[in-house]
C-alpha atoms as an extended CHARMM CRD file, in Angstrom:
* protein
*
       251  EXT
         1         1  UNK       CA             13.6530000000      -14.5440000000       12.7000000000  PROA      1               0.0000000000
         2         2  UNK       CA             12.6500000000      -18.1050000000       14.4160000000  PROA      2               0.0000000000
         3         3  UNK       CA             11.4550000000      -17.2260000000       18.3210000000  PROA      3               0.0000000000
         4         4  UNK       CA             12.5180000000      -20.6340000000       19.9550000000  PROA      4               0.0000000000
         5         5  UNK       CA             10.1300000000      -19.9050000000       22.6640000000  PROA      5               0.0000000000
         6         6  UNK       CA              7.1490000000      -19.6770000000       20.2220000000  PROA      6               0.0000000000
         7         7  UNK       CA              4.1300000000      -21.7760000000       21.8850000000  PROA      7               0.0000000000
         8         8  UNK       CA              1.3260000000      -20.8710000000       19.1170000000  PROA      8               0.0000000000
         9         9  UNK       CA             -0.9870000000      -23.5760000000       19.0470000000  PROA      9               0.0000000000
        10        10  UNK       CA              0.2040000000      -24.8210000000       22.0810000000  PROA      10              0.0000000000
        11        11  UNK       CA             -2.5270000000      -26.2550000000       24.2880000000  PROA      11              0.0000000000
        12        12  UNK       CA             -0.7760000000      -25.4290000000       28.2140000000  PROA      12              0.0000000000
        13        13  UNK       CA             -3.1950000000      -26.5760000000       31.5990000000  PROA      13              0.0000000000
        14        14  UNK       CA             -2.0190000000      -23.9550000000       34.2510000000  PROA      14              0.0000000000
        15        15  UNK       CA             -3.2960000000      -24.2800000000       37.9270000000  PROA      15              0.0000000000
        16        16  UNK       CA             -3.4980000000      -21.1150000000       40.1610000000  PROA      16              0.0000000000
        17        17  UNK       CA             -3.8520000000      -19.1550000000       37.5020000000  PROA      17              0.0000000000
        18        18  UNK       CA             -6.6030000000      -16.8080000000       39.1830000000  PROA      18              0.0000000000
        19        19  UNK       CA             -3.4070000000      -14.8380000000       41.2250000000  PROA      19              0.0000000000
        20        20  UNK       CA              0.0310000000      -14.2230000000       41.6550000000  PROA      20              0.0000000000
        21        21  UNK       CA              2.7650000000      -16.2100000000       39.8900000000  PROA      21              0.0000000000
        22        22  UNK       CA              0.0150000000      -18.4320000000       38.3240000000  PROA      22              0.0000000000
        23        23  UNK       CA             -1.9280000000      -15.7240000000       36.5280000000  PROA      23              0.0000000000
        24        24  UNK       CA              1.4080000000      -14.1810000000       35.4300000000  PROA      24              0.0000000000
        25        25  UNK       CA              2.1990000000      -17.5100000000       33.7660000000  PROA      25              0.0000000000
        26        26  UNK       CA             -0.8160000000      -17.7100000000       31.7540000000  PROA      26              0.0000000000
        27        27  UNK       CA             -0.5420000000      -14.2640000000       30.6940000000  PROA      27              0.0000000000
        28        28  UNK       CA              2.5580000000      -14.6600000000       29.4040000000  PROA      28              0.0000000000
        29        29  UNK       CA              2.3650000000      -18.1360000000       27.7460000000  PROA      29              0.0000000000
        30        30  UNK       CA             -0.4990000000      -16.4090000000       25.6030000000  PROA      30              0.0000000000
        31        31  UNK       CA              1.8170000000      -13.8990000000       24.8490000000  PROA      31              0.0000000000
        32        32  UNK       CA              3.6920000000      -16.6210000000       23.3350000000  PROA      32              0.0000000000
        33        33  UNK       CA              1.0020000000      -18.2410000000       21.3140000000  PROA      33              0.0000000000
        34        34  UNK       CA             -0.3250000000      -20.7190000000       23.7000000000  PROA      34              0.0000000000
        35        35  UNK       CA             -4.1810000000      -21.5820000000       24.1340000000  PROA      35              0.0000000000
        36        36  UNK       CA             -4.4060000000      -21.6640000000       28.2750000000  PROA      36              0.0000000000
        37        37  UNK       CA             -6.7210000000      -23.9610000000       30.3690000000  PROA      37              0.0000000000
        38        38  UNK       CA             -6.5830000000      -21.6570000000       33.1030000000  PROA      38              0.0000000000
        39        39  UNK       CA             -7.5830000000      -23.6450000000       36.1690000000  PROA      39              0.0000000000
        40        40  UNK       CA             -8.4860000000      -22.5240000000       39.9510000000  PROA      40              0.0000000000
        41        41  UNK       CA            -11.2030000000      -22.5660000000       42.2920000000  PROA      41              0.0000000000
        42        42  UNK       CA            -12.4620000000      -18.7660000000       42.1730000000  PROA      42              0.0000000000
        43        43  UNK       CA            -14.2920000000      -18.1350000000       38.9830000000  PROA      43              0.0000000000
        44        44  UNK       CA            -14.6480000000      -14.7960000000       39.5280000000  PROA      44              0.0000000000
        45        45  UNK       CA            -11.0660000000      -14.1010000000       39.9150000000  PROA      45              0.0000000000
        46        46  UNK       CA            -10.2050000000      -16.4400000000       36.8740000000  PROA      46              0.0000000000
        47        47  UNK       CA            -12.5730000000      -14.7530000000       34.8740000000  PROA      47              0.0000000000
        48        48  UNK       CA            -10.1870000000      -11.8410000000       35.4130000000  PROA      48              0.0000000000
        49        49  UNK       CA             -7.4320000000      -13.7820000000       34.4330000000  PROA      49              0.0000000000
        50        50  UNK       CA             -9.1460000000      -14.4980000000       31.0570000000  PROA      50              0.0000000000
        51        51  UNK       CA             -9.4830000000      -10.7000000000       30.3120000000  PROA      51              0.0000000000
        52        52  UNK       CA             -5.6830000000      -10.3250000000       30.4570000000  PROA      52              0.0000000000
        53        53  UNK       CA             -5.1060000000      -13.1190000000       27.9870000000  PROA      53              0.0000000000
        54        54  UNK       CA             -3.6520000000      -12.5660000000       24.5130000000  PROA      54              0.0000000000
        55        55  UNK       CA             -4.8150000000      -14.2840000000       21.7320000000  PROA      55              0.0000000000
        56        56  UNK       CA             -7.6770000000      -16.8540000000       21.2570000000  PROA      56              0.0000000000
        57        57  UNK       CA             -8.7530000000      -20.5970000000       22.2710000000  PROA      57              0.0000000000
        58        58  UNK       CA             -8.4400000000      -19.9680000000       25.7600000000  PROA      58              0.0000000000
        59        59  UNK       CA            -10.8340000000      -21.2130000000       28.5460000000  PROA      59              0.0000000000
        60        60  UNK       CA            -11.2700000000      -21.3020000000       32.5310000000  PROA      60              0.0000000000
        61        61  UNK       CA            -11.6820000000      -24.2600000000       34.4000000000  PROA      61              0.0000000000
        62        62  UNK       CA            -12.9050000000      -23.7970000000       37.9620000000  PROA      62              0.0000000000
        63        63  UNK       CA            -11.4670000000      -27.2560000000       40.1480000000  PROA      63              0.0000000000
        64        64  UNK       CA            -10.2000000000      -27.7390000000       43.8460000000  PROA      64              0.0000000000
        65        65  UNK       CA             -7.3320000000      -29.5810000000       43.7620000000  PROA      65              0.0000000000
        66        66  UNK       CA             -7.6410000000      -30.7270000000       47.1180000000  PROA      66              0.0000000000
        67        67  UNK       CA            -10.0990000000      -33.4820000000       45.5630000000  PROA      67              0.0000000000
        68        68  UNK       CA             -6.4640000000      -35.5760000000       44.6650000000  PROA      68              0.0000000000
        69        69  UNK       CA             -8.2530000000      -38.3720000000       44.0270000000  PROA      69              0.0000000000
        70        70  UNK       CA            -10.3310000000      -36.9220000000       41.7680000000  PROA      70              0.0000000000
        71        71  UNK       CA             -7.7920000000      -35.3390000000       39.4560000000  PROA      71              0.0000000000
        72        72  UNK       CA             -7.0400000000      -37.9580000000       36.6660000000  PROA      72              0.0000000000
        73        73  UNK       CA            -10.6610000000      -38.2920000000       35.7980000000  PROA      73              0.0000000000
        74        74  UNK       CA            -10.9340000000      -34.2190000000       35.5750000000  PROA      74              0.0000000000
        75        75  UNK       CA             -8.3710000000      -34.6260000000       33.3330000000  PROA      75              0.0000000000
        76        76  UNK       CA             -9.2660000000      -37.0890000000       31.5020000000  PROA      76              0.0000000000
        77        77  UNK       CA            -12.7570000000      -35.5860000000       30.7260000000  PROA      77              0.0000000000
        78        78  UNK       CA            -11.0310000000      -32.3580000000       30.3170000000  PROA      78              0.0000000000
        79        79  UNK       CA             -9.1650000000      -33.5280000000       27.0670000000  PROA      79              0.0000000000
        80        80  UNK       CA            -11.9060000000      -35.5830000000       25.6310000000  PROA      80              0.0000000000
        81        81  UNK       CA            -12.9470000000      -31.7930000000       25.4230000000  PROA      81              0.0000000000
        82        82  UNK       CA            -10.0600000000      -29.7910000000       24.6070000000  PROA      82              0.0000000000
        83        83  UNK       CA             -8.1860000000      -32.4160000000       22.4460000000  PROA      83              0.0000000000
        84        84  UNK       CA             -4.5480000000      -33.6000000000       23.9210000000  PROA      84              0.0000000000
        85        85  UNK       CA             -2.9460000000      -31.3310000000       26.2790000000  PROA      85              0.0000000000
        86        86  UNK       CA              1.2260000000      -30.2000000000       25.4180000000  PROA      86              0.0000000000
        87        87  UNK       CA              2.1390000000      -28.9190000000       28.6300000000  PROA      87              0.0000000000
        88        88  UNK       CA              0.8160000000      -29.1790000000       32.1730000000  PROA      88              0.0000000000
        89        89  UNK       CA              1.7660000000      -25.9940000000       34.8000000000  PROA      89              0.0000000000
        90        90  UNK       CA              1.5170000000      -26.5890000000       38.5460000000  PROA      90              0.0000000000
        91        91  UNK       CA              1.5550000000      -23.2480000000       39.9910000000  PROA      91              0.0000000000
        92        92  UNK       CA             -1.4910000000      -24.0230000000       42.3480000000  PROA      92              0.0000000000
        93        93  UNK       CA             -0.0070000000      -23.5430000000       46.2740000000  PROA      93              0.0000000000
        94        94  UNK       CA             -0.0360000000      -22.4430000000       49.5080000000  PROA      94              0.0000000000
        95        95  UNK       CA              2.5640000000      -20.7390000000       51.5620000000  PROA      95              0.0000000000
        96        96  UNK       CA              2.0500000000      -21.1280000000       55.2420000000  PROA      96              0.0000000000
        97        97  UNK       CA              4.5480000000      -19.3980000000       57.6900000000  PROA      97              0.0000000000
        98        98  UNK       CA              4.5440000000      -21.1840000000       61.0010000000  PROA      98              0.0000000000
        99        99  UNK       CA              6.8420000000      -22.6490000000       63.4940000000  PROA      99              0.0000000000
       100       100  UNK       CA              6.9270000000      -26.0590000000       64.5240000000  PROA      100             0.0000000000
       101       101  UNK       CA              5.3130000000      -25.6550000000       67.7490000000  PROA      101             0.0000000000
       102       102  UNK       CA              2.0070000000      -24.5650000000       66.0500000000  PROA      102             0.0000000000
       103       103  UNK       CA              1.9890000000      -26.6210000000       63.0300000000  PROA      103             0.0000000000
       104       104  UNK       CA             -0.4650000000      -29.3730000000       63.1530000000  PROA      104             0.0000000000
       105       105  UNK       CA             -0.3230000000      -32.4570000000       61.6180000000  PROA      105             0.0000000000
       106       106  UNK       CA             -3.6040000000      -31.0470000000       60.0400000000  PROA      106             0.0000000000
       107       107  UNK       CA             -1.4220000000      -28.1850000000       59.0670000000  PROA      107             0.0000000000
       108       108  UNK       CA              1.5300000000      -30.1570000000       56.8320000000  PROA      108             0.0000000000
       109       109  UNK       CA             -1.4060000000      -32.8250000000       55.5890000000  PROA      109             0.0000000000
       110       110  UNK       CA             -3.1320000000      -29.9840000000       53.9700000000  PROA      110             0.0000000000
       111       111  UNK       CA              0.4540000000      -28.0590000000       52.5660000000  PROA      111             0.0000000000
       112       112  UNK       CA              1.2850000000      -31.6350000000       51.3890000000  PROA      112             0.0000000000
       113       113  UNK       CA             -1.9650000000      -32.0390000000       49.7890000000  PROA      113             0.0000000000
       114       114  UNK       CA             -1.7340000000      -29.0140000000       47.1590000000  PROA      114             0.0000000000
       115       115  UNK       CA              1.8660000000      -28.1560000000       46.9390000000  PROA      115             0.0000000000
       116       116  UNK       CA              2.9050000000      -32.2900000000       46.1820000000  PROA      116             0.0000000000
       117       117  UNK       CA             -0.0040000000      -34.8740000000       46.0630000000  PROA      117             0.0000000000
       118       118  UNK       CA             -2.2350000000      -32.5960000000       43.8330000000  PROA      118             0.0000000000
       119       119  UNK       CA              1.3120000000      -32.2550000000       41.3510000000  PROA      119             0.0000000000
       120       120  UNK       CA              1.9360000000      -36.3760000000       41.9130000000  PROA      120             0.0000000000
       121       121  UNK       CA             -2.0160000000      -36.8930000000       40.5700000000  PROA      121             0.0000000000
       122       122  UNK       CA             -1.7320000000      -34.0970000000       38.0170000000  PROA      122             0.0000000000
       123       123  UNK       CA              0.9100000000      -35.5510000000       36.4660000000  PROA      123             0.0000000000
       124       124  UNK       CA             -0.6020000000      -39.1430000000       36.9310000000  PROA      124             0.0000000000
       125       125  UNK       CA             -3.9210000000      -38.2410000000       34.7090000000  PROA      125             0.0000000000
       126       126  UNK       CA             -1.7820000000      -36.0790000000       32.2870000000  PROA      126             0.0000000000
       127       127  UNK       CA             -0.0880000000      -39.8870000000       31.7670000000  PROA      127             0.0000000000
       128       128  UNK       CA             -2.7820000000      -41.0460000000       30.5340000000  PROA      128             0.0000000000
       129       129  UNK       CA             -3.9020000000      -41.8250000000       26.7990000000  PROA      129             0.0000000000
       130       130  UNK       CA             -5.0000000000      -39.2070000000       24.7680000000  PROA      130             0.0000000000
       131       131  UNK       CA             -4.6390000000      -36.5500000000       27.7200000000  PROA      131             0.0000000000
       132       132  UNK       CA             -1.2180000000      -35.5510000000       25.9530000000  PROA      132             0.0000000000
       133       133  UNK       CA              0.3770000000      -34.6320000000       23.0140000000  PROA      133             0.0000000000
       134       134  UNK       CA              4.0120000000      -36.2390000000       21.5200000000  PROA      134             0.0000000000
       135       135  UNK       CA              6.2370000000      -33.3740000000       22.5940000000  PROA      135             0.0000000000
       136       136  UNK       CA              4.7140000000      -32.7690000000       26.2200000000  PROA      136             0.0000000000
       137       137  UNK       CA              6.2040000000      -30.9470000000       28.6380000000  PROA      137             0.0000000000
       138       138  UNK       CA              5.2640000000      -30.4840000000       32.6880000000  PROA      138             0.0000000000
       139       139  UNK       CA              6.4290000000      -27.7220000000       34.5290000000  PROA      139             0.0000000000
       140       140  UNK       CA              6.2360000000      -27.6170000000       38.8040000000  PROA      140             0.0000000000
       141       141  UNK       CA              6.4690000000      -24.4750000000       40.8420000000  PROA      141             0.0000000000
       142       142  UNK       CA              9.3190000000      -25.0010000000       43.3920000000  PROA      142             0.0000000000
       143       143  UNK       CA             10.7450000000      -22.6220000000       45.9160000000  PROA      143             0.0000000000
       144       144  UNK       CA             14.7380000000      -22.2850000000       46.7670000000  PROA      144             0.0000000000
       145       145  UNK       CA             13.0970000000      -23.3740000000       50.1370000000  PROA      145             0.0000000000
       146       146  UNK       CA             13.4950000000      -27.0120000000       49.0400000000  PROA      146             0.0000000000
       147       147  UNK       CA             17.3010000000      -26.9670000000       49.6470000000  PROA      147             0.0000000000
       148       148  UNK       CA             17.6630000000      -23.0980000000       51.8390000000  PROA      148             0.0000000000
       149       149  UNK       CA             16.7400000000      -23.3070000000       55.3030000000  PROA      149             0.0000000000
       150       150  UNK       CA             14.3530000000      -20.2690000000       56.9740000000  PROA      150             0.0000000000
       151       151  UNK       CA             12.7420000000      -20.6840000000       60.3550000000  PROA      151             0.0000000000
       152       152  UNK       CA              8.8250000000      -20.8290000000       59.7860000000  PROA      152             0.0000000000
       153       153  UNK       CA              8.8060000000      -22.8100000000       56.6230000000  PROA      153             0.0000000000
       154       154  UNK       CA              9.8060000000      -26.5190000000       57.5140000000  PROA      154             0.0000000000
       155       155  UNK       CA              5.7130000000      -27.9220000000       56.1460000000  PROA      155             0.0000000000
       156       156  UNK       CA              5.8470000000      -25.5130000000       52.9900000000  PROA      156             0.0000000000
       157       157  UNK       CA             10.1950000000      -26.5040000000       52.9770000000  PROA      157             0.0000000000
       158       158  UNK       CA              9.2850000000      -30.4370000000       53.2530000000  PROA      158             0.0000000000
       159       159  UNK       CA              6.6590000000      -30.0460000000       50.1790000000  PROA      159             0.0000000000
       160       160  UNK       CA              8.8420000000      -28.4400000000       47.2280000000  PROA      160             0.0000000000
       161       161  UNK       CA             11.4930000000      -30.9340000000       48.5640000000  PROA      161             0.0000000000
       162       162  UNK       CA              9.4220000000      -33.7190000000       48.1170000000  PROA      162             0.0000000000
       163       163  UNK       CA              8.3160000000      -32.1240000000       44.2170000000  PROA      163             0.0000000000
       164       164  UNK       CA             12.0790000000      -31.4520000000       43.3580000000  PROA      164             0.0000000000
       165       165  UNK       CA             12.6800000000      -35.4130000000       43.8520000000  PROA      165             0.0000000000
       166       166  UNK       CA             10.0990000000      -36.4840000000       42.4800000000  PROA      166             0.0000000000
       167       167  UNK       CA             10.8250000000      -34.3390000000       39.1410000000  PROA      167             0.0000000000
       168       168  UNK       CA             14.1900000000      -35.9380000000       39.1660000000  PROA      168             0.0000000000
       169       169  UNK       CA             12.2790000000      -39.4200000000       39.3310000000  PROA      169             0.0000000000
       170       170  UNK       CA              9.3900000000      -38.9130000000       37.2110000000  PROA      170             0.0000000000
       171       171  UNK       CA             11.7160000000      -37.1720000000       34.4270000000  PROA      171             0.0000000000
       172       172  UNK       CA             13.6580000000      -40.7190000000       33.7900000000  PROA      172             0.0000000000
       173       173  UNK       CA             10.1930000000      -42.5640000000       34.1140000000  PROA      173             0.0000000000
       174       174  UNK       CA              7.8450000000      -40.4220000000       31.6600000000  PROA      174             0.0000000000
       175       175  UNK       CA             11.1480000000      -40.0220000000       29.0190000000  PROA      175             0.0000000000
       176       176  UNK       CA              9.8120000000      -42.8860000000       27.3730000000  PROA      176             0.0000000000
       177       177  UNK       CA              6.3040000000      -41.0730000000       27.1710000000  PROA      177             0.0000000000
       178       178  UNK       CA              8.2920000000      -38.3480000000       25.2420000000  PROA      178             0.0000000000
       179       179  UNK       CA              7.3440000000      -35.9990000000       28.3820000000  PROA      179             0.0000000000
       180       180  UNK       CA              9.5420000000      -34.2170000000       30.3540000000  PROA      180             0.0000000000
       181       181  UNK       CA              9.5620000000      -32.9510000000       33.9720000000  PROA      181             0.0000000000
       182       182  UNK       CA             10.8920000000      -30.2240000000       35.4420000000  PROA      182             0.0000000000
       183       183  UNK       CA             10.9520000000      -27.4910000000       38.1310000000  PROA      183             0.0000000000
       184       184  UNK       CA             11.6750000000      -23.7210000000       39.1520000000  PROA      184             0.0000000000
       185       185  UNK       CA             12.8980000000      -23.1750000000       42.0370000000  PROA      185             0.0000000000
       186       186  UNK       CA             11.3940000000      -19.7910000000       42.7180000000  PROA      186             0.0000000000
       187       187  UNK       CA             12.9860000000      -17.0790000000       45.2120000000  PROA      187             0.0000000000
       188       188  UNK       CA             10.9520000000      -14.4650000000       47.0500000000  PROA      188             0.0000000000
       189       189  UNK       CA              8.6690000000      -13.1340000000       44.3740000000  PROA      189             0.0000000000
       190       190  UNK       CA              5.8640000000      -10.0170000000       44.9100000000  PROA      190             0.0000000000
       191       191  UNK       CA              2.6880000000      -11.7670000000       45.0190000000  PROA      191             0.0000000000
       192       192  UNK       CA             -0.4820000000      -11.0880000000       47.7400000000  PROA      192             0.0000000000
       193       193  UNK       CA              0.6250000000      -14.7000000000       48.7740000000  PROA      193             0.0000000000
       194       194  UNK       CA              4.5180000000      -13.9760000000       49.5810000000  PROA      194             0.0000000000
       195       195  UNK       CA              3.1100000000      -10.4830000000       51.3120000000  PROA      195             0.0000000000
       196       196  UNK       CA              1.8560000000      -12.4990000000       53.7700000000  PROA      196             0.0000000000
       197       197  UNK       CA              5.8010000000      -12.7780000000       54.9350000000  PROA      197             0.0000000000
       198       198  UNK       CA              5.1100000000       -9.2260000000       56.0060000000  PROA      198             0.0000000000
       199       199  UNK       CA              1.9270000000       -9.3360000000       58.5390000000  PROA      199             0.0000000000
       200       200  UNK       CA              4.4850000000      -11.9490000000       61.0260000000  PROA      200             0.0000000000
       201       201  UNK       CA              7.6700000000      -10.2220000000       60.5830000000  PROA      201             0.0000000000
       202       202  UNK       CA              8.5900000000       -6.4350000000       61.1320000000  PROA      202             0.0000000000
       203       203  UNK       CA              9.8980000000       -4.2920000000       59.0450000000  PROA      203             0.0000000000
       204       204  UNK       CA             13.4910000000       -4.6640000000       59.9970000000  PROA      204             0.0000000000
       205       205  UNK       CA             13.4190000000       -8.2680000000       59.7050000000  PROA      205             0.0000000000
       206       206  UNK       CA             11.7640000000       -7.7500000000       56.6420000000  PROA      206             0.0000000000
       207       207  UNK       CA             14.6550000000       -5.5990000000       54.7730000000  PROA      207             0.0000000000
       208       208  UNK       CA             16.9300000000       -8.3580000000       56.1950000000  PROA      208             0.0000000000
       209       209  UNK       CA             15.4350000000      -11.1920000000       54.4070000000  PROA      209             0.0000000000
       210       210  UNK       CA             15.2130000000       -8.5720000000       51.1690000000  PROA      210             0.0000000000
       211       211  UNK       CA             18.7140000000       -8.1890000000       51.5820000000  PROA      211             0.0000000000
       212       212  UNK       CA             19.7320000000      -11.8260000000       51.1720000000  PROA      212             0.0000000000
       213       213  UNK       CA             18.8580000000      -11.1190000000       47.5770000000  PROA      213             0.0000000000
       214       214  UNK       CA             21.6900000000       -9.7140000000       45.4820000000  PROA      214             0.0000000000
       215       215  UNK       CA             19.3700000000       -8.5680000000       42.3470000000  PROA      215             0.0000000000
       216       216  UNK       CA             16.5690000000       -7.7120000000       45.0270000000  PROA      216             0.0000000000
       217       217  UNK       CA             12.8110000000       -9.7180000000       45.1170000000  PROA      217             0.0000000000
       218       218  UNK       CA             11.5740000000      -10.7800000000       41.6140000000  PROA      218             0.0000000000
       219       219  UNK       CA              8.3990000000       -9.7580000000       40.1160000000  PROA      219             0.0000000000
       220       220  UNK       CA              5.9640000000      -12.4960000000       38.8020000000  PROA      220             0.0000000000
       221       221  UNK       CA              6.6380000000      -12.2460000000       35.5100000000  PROA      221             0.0000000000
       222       222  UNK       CA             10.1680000000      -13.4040000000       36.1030000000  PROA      222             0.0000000000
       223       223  UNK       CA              9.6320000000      -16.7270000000       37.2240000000  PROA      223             0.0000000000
       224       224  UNK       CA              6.2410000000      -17.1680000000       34.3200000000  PROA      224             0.0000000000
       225       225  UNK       CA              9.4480000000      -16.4320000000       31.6070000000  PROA      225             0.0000000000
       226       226  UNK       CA             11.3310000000      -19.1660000000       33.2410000000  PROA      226             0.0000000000
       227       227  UNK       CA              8.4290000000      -21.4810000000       33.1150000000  PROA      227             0.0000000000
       228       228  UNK       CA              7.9510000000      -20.5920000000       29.5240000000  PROA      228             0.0000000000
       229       229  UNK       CA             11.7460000000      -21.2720000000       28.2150000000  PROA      229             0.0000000000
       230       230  UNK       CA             10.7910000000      -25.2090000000       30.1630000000  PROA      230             0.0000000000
       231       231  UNK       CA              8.3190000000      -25.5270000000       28.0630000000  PROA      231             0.0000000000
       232       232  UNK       CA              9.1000000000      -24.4200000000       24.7890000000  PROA      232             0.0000000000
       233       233  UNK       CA             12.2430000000      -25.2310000000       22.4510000000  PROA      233             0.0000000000
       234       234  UNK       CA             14.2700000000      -23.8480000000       24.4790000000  PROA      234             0.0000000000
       235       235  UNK       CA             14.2010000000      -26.3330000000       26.9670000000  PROA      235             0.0000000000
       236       236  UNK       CA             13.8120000000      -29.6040000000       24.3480000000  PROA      236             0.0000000000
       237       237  UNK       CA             16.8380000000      -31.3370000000       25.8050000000  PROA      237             0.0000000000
       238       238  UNK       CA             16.1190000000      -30.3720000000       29.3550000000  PROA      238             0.0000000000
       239       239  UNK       CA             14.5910000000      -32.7840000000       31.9050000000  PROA      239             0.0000000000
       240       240  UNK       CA             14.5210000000      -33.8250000000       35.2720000000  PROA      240             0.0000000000
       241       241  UNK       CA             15.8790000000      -29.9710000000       36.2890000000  PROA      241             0.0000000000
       242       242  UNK       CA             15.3320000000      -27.8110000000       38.7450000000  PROA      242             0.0000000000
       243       243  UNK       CA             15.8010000000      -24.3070000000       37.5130000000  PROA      243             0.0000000000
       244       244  UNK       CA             16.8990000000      -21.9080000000       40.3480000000  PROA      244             0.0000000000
       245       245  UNK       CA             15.2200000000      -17.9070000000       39.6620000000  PROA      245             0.0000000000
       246       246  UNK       CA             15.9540000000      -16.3640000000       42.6790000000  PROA      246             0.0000000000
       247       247  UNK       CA             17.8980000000      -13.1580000000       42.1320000000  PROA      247             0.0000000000
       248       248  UNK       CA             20.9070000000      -14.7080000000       43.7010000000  PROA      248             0.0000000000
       249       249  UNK       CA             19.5980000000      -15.6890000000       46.8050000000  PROA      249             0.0000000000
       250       250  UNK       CA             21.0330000000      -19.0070000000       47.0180000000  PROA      250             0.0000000000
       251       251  UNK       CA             24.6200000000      -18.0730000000       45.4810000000  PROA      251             0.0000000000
């Protein structure tokens, strides 16, 4: 039987992948045959990540994405390596919980920095000659914060926003580079980064945002099986989307 999600020999660039959503991604993309460029700044943590990969080929790449600038040339060493990328993960992000009062401008440059400009310049050097393959595929980690309103979130709300239009831009622009763009637009998922949700709110408010979630909170692994049916056949005639894996949240 033919597995239309089969990525074998698949060369996939995931960022965050030493945590959380990111690390479940690669895991499970190997699981499907893919060789992963697992990328993060923490090598000892992505060195972990590389234990729990299936599979050969794979490597770590430690990088700060806050060095935007610096990003297409990374990449385009990165290939001269590896040989031409086929799909490019953004799961690298932070999740800051503040209200307006206390958010600096500081505060939504740097949110801005990682969760959009570091995607816009990812995509930018995977572009270029020879850093991709003919049937490439890129893949942003959204949040149903881009079009749900919760109090706390309007920096970390304004970034996904901003990546869910440019997706719908870029995806028109990069068709005739054979590569297409798209997003999930991820719900409240179990990760050490979402349980920070938990050290500002108490318990009772808590269970209430739980219970705005019809199939409860997801697990990791939920939204990295999304990610995978983007990038494989599955999702060959899909661009410029926004897939929405959120338990029902935003029904």
């Amino acid at each position: 039987m033919v597995n239309p999600m089969d990525l074998t020999g698949r060369r996939i660039l995931v960022t965050g992948a030493s945590g959380g959503i990111g690390r479940a991604i690669a895991v499970t993309l190997s699981q499907l045959g893919a060789r992963i460029v697992a990328a993060a700044r923490n090598p000892e943590r992505l060195a972990e990540t590389l234990s729990r990969l299936e599979g050969e080929g794979h490597r770590t790449e430690g990088f700060d994405l806050s060095a935007v600038d610096q990003i297409p040339a990374w990449l385009k060493s990165l290939t001269a390596d590896t040989g031409p990328l086929d799909g490019l993960v953004h799961s690298a992000g932070v999740f800051p919980i503040r209200p307006l009062q206390t958010t600096s401008r500081k505060d939504l440059a740097d949110v801005l920095s990682v969760n959009f400009e570091a995607a816009f310049m990812l995509t930018k050097g995977f572009r270029q000659r020879d850093c991709h393959s003919e049937r490439a595929s890129v893949v942003y980690l959204s949040s149903v914060a881009a079009t749900r309103g919760e109090a706390g979130l309007s920096a970390y709300a304004a970034s996904k926003g901003a990546l869910e239009s440019m997706t719908r831009v870029l995806a028109r622009e990069l068709a005739r580079d054979r590569i297409r763009v798209n997003a999930v637009a991820a719900g409240l998922v179990e990760t050490a980064m979402a349980g920070g949700l938990r050290s500002v709110v108490t318990d009772e408010q808590y269970q209430a945002v739980v219970g705005k979630y019809p199939l409860g909170i997801g697990a990791p692994r939920d939204v990295a099986l999304a990610v995978a049916f983007l990038l494989a056949e599955t999702g060959r005639w899909i661009t410029g989307a926004s897939l929405i894996v959120d338990g029902g949240y935003s029904a």
